[in-house]
Structures are given as C-alpha cells and as structure tokens.
C-alpha positions as CSV (number, residue, x, y, z in Angstrom):
1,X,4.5,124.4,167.9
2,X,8.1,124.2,168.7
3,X,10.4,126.4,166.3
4,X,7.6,127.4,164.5
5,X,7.3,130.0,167.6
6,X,11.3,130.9,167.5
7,X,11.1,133.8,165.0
8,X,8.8,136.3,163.4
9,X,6.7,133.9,161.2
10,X,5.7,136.2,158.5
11,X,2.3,135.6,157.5
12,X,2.2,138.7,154.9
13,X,5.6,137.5,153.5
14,X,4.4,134.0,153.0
15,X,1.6,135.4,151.5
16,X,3.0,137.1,148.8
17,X,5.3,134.2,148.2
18,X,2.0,132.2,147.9
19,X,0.6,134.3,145.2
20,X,3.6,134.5,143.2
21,X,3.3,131.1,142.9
22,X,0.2,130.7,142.9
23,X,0.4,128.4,139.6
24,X,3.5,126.0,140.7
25,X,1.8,123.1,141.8
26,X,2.1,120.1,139.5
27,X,-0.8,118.4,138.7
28,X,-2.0,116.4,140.9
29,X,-1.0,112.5,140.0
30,X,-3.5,109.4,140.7
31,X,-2.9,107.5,144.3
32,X,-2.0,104.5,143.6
33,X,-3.2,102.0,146.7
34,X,-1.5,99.1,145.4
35,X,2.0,100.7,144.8
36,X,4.8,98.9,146.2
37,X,6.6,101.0,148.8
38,X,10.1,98.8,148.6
39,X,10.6,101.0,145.8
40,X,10.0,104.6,147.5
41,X,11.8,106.4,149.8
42,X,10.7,110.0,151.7
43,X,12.5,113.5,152.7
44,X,10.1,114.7,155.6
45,X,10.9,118.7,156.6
46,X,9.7,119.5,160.5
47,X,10.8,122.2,163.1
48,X,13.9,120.8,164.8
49,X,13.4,118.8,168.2
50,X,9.8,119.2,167.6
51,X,9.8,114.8,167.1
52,X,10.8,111.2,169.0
53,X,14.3,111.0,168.1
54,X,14.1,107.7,167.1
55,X,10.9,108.4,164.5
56,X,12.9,107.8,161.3
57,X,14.2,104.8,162.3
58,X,11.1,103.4,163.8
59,X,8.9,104.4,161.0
60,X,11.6,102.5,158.6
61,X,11.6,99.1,161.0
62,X,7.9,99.2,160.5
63,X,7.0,100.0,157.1
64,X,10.6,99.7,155.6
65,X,10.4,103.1,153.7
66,X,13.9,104.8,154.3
67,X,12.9,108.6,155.7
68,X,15.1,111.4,155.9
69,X,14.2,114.1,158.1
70,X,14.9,117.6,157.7
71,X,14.7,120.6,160.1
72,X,13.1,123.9,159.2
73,X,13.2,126.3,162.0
74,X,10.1,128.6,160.8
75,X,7.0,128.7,158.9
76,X,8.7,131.4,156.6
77,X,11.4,129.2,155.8
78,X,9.8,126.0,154.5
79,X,6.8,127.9,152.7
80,X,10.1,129.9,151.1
81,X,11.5,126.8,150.0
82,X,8.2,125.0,149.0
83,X,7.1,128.2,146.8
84,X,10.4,128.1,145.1
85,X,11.0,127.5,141.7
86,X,11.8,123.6,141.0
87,X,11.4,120.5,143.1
88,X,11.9,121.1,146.7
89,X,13.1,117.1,147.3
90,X,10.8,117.1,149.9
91,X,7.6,114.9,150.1
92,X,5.8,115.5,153.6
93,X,6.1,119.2,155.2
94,X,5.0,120.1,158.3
95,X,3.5,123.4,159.1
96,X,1.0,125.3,160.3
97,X,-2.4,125.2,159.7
98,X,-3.2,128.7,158.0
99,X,0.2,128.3,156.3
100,X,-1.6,124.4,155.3
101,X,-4.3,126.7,154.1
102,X,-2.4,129.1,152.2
103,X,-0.1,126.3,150.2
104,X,-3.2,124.5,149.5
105,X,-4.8,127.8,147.8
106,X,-1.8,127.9,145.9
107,X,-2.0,124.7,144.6
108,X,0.7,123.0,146.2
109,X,-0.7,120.6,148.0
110,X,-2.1,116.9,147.2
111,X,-5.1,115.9,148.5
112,X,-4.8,113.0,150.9
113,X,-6.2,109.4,149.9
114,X,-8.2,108.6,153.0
115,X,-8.4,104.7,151.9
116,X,-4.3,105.1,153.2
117,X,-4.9,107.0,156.5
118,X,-7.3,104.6,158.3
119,X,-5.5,105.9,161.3
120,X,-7.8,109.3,161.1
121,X,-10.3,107.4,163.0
122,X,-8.4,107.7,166.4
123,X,-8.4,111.7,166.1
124,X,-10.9,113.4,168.0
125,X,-14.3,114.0,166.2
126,X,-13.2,117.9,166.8
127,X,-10.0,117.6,164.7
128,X,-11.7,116.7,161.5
129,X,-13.7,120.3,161.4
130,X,-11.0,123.0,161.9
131,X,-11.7,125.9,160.2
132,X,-8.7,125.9,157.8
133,X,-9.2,122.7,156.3
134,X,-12.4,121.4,157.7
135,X,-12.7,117.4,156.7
136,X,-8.8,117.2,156.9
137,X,-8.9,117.0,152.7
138,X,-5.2,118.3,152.3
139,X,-3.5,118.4,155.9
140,X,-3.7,116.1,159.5
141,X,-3.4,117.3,162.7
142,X,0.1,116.6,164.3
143,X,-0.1,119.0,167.7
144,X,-2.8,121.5,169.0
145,X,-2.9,123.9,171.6
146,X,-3.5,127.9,173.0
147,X,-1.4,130.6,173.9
148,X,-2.2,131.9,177.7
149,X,-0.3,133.3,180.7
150,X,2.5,130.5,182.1
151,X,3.5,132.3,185.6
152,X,5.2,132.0,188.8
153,X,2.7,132.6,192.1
154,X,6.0,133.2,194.5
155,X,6.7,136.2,191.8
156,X,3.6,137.6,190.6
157,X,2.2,137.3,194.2
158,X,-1.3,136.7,192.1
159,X,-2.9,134.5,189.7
160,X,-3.5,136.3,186.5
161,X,-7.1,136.0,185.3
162,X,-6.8,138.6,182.4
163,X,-4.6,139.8,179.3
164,X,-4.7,142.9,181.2
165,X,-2.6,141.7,183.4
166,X,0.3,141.5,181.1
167,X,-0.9,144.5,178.8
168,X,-1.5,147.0,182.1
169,X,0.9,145.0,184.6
170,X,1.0,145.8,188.2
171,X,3.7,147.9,189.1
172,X,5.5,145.8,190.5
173,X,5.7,143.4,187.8
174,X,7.1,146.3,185.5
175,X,10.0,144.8,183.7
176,X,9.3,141.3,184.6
177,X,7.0,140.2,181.8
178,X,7.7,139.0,178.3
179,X,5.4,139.3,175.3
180,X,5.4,136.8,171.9
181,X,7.3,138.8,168.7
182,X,5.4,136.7,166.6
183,X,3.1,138.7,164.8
184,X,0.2,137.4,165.1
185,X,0.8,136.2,168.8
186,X,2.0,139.6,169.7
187,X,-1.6,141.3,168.5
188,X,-3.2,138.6,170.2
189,X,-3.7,139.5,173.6
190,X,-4.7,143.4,173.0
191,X,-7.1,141.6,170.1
192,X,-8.8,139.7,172.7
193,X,-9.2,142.3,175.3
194,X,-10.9,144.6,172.8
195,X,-13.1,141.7,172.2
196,X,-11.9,141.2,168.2
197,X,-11.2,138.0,166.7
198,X,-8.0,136.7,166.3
199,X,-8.1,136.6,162.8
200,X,-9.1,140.6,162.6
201,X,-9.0,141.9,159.0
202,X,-9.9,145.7,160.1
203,X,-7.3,148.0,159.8
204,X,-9.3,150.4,162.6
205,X,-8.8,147.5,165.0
206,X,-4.9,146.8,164.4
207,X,-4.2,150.6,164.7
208,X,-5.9,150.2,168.5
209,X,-3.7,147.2,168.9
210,X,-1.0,149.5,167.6
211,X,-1.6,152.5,170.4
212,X,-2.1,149.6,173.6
213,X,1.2,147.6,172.3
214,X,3.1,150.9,172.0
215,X,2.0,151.4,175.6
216,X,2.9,147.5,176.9
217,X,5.8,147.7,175.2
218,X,7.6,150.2,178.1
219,X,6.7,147.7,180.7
220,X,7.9,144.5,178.9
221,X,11.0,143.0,180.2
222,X,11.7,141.7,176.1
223,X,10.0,140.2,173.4
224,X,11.1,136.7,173.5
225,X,10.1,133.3,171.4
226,X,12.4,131.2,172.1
227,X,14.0,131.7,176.1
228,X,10.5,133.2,178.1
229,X,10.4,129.5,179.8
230,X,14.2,129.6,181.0
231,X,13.7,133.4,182.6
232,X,10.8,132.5,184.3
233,X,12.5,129.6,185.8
234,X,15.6,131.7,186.7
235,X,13.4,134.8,187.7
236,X,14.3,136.8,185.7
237,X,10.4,137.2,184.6
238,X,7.2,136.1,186.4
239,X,5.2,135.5,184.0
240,X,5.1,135.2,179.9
241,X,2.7,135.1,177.4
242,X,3.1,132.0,176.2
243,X,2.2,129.1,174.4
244,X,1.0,125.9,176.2
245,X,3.5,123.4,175.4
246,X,6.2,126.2,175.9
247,X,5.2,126.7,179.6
248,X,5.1,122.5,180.0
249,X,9.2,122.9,179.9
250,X,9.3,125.5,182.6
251,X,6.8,123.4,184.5
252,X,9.3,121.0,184.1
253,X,11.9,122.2,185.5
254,X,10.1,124.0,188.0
255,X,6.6,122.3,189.4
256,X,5.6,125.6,190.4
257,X,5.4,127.5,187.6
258,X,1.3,127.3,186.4
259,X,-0.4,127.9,183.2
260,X,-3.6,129.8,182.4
261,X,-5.8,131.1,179.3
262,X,-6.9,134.7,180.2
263,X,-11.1,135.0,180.5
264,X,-11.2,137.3,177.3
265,X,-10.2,133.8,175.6
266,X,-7.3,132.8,173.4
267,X,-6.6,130.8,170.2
268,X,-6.1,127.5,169.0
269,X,-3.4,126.6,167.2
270,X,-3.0,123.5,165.5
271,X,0.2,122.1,163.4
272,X,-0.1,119.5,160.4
273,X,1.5,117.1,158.4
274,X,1.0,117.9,154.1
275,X,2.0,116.2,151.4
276,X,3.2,118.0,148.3
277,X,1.7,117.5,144.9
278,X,5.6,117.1,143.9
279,X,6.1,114.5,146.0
280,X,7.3,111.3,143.7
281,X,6.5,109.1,146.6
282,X,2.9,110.1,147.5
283,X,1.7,106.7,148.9
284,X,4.5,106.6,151.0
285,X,3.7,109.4,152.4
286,X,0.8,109.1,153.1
287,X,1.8,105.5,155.2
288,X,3.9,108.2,156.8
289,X,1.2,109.9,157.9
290,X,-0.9,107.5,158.7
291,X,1.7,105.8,160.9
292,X,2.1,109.2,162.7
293,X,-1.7,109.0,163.6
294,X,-1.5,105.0,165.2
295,X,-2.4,105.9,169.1
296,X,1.4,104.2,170.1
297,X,3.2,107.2,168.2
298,X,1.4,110.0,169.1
299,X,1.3,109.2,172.9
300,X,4.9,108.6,171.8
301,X,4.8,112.3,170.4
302,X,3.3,114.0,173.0
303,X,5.8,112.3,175.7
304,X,8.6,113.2,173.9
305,X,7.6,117.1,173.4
306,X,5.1,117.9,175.8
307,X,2.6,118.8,173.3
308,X,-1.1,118.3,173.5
309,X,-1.7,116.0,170.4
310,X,-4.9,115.8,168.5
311,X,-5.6,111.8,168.8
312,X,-7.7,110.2,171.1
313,X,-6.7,106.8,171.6
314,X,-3.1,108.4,172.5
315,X,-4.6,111.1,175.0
316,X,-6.6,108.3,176.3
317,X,-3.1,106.3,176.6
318,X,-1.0,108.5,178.3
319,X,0.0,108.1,182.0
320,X,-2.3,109.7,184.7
321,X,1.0,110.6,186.5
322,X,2.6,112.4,183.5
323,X,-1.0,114.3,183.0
324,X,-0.8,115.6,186.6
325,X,2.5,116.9,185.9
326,X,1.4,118.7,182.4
327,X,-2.3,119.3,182.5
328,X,-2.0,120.9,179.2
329,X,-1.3,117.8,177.6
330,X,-4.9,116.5,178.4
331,X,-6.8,119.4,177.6
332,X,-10.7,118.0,176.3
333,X,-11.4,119.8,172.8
334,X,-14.2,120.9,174.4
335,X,-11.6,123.7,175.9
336,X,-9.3,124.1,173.3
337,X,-12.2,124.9,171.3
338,X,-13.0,127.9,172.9
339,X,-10.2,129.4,171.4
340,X,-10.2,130.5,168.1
341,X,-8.9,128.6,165.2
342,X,-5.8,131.0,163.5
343,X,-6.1,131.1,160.0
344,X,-4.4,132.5,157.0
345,X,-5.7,136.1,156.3
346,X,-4.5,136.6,153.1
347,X,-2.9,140.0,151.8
348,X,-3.8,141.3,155.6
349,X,-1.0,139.3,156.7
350,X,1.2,142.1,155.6
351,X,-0.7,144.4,158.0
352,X,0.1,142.1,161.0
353,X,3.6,142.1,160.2
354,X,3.7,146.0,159.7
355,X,2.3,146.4,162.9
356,X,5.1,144.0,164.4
357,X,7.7,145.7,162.9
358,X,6.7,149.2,163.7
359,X,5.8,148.3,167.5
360,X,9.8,146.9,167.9
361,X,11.3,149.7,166.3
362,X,9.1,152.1,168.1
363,X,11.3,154.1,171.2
C-alpha cells in the first residue's frame, strides 16, 4: 500500500461520502465477451509509484487497448472522486479493500465477469476468501501484507517481540520511535495489546486506546506515513511501526535494518483492482485486470515495488536472491493470515478518525 499510507485515510469520511451516495451507481450493463476491444480505451486511477513504469505501455503492446493512468495519493481522494456527482472518466480504481467493500455497498461497483479473468486461477487459494469480498465477486487482489515493527538492532540494542515495545518504549529509546497517523493503523497496536480486534466497533475499547495513545504519544519521536523508512536509515529513529513493504525500502538501503510482526498479532491488508459500474469500457477492463493477474506481471509488480503480491505462480517466480534480501515479499498466506483482514466499519469509521484527531491535537 504505497500512498494509500501517506495521509490520514479517513474511513468515517469516506463513509459518509458512501451513504450520500449510496444510490449513484448506474445500473449495471451486460458483459459482453465478444466485444471488440479495438474500439475501447481505459483511464486506470492508482497511488503514484505504487506500478512498473512501463505497465501502460506494456499492457497496450499486448492487448492494444490504449490506458491512461492516473495517480490518486489516498483512499479519501479517489472514493471522493468516485462518490461524486457525474462520470468520474475513470474505468478501473484501485483501492483498498474495506474501501472495495464500502463502494460496492454503495452500489458503485460492477461485478466482475470471471469468463474474462481466467488469470484468477494463479492467486493463492487464500486470496479468493477475504473477508471483505470473499469469492473476489467485485474486486482482485493487487498487493497484500501486515503492519509490524521494522527496526535497527545497532539502535534498539534488542529485538522487539511486542507492541509494548513501541507503546511503553525503553527509556532509552524515548524519542526515537515513530507511530502510523493513519487512523486505523495508529489504534492498531494498543488494539492488539488489549487483545481486541482490529476492526473494534466498541466505543469502551477506543476510549482505552484513547488513554494508552495519549501516553505513547510523549515518547514518540513523530507520527510519520510517509518518511519512518528514511529516519531509520539515517538514525534518526530505531525503529517504526510500519508496514511491510514500507520497511523493504529501508532494508534496501540499509541490509541491517529487520522487520517483525509483534506476538499479540497484526493485520492484513490487502489492496485491489475495481471496476466501476460507469465504466463504458467494462470488458476492457476487465482484460486489464486480468492481464494484471498473468504470473509475468505480478512478479513484475512485486520487483518493481517490493510488495508481497497475492499470486502464486509470480511468488513461486521470483528470484531466491531477491527473496533473501526482502523476506516479506515471500511471506506463505499461512502467515499473513494470522493477521486480521481490515474491513470497512461503517458509521464507526467516524469514531476512528475522532480518536486520531483528538490524540494529535492532544498536548
């Protein structure tokens, strides 16, 4: 999740966007399997350098469907755009998977013809029964992963085993840690020590995330998305909460640096490729996304951004060397599973993002 990480993605905003337009989807047109793509052409909206460089122009030299690509650099910003009133020009969005869930409730979304995706088949058996859209009927997995602990041994002088260790730091490690602003990555770790799910919906629970984060909070170096990786490579910090492909560019820059999901567990987050029920191109998009998911492109994928990707045949693909380097990249389902799958939580969304808010304006 590249950009979708870079600011607050407000899941109670997006929400009420949702339900406000909860009636905007255009009816859903017949797939036609025999259209003739010469004719159509696609606007695809992802989070900036979250993609090969060279996908629109390889997809085109394959399949000869001209593709623009757009960049959107949050969830809140394409869901704002999508829940719009009017056409949004765009015919495949990528997002998130609750925020997949929350368009589709809202009508928004097509369903996808699977006779056009025969490339499902090289996901793993595990992809296909995520709890926001179990059977895949409206989104496909582009990139999965978990949020942990990425850290520098030479700093910390330990290797972190719990949340606690970032919640309750050391001493010495006061004013060298960073935590997610993300809402529902910032309520993570305290959610997970107090042994709730990720996807709380009591208020009791949040208010004790509320009183630990207000306590973290004085030991925190910042709240950081977006540059976490670059100040625990300078040293600045010695270790972030953050997530997995995020710590893969530290790693790279610094072989050191290590990567770990605390005991009390973690998530799993998972980002998709939709296509809108205003789309005037549906079949070629879905030949978009079912050129996304041949094993080639997603090894391609996963090179290019460090990811973990959700496809077999491309995991199965990559080289042992570059899998040394990133473990994360070849982490089994069996793993990533153990985390919990974030979903949309509806109207609580806005409690998330009240907490947020009131823990970074708190003294």
């Amino acid at each position: 999740m590249r950009f979708r990480k870079s600011a607050a993605v407000l899941a109670g905003a997006a929400v009420t966007a949702l339900s406000l337009s909860s009636c905007a989807g255009s009816s859903s047109e017949a797939i036609d399997p025999e259209a003739d793509l010469s004719t159509q052409s696609l606007v695809v909206s992802i989070w900036a350098d979250y993609y090969p460089e060279t996908l629109a122009e390889d997809f085109e030299a394959e399949t000869g469907i001209p593709v623009t690509i757009v960049n959107h650099a949050t969830n809140e910003e394409i869901v704002a755009k999508l829940t719009a009133s009017g056409d949004p020009g765009i015919d495949v969005a990528f997002v998130s998977g609750q925020y997949a869930q929350a368009l589709n409730e809202a009508g928004l979304l097509q369903e996808l013809e699977k006779s056009l995706i025969p490339n499902e088949e090289n996901l793993y058996p595990e992809a296909l029964e995520l709890a926001y859209d179990e059977g895949n009927v409206y989104s496909e997995p582009y990139a999965w992963g978990t949020t942990g602990l990425c850290y520098r041994p030479d700093l910390t002088g330990f290797a972190p085993t719990s949340w606690n260790d970032l919640l309750n730091p050391r001493p010495e490690l006061e004013g060298k840690t960073t935590m997610l602003s993300t809402e529902r990555w910032m309520a993570l770790p305290a959610l997970k020590v107090l042994g709730e799910s990720v996807n709380s919906t009591d208020p009791a629970v949040l208010e004790k995330v509320k009183e630990q984060m207000e306590s973290t909070k004085d030991t925190l170096l910042a709240f950081d998305d977006t540059t976490f990786y670059s100040k625990l490579v300078s040293g600045e910090a010695a270790m972030v909460e953050a997530w997995d492909g995020w710590c893969n560019y530290a790693i790279a820059e610094d072989p050191t640096v290590e990567f770990v999901v605390p005991e009390e567990g973690s998530d799993l987050w998972v980002d998709t490729m939709t296509v809108l029920k205003s789309s005037k191109n549906k079949e070629a998009a879905m030949a978009f996304v079912n050129y996304i998911l041949e094993a080639d492109v997603q090894k391609y994928v996963a090179e290019s951004i460090l990811y973990s990707v959700p496809n077999k045949a491309a995991i199965d693909s990559l080289d042992p060397a570059l899998v040394e380097q990133f473990p994360n990249l070849a982490l089994p389902p069996s793993e990533l599973l153990k985390g919990e799958t974030v979903v949309d939580v509806g109207e609580f969304g806005t409690e998330y993002t009240r907490l947020a808010t009131e823990i970074m304006a708190a003294g």
